[in-house]
C-alpha positions as a Markdown table, in Angstrom:
| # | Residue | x | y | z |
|---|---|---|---|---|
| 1 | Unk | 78.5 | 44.2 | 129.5 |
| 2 | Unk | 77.1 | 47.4 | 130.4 |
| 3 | Unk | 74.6 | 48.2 | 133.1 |
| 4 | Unk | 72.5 | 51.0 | 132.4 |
| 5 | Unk | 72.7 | 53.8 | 134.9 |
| 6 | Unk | 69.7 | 56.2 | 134.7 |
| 7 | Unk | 67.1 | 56.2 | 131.4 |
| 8 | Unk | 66.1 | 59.9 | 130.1 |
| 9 | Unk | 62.8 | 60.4 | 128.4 |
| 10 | Unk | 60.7 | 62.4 | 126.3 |
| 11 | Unk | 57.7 | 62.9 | 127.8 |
| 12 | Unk | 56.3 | 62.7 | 124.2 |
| 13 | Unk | 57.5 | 60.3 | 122.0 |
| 14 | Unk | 56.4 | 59.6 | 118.2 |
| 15 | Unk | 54.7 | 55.7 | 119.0 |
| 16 | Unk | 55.3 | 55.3 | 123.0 |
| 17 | Unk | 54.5 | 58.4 | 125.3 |
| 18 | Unk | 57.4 | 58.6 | 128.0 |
| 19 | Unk | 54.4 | 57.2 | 131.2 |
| 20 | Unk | 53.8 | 54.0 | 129.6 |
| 21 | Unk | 57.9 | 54.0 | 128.2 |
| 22 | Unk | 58.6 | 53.9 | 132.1 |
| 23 | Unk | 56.2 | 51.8 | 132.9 |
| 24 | Unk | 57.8 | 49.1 | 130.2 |
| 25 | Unk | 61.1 | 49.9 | 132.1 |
| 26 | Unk | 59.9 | 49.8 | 136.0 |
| 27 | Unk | 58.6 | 46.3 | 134.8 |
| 28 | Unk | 62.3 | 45.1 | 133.1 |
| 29 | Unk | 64.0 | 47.0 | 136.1 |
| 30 | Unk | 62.2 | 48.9 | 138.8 |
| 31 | Unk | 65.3 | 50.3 | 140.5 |
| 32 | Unk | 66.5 | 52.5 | 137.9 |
| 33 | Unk | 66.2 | 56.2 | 137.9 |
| 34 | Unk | 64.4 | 58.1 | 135.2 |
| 35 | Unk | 64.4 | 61.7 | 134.4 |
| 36 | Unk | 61.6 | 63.3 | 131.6 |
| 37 | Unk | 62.6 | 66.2 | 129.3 |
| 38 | Unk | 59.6 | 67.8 | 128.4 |
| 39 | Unk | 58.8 | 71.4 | 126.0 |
| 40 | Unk | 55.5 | 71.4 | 127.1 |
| 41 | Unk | 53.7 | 73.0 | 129.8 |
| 42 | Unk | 53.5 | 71.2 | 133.2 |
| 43 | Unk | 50.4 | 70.5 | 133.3 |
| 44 | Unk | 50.6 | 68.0 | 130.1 |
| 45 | Unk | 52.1 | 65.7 | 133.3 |
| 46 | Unk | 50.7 | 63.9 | 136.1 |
| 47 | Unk | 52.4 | 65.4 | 138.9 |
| 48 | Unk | 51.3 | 62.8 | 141.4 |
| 49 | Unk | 52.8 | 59.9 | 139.4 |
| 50 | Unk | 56.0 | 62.2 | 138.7 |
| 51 | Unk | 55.9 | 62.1 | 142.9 |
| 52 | Unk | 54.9 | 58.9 | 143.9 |
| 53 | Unk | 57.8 | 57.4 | 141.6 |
| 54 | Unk | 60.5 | 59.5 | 142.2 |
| 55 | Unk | 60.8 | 61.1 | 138.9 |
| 56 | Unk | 62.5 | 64.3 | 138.3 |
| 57 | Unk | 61.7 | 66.4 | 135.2 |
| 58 | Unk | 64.2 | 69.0 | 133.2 |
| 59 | Unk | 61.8 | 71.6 | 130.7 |
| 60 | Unk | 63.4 | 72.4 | 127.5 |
| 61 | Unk | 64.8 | 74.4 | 126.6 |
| 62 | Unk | 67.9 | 73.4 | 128.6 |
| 63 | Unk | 71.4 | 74.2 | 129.1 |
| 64 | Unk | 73.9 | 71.3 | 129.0 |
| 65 | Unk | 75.1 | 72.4 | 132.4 |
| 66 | Unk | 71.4 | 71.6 | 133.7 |
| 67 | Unk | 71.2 | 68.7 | 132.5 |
| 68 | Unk | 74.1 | 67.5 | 133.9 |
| 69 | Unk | 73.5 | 69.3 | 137.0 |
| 70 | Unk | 69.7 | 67.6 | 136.9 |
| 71 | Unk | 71.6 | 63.9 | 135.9 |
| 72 | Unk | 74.4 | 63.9 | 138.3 |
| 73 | Unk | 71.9 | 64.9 | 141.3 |
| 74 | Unk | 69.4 | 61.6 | 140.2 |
| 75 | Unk | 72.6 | 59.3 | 140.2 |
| 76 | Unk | 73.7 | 60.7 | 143.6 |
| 77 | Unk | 70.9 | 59.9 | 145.7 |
């Protein structure tokens, strides 16, 4: 069995935007870290709920390096 580590999301998502996908998640397990991936400009995003849950955010278009960089960060503190 696997635990899961860290959930990335799509801000916008086809049937479940990525606010209320983390809210689903915060309910199941309010501990884990999410970061959003977003094309859009920031200001499709509440920045206050970004801050008062500790969410980071990576725009596309991104490197794989930032990514990683962005991931690796979130799982260290």
């Amino acid at each position: 069995l696997h635990r899961v580590s860290l959930v990335l999301l799509d801000v916008v998502m086809p049937k479940l935007g990525g606010k209320e996908a983390h809210n689903r998640i915060m309910a199941m397990q309010p501990d884990l870290p999410v970061v959003f991936s977003s094309g859009y400009a920031a200001n499709i995003l509440d920045a206050e709920y970004l801050q008062e849950h500790g969410i980071r955010i990576i725009h596309k278009p991104y490197a794989p390096a930032d990514l990683y960089r962005v991931l690796r960060e979130v799982l260290d503190a």
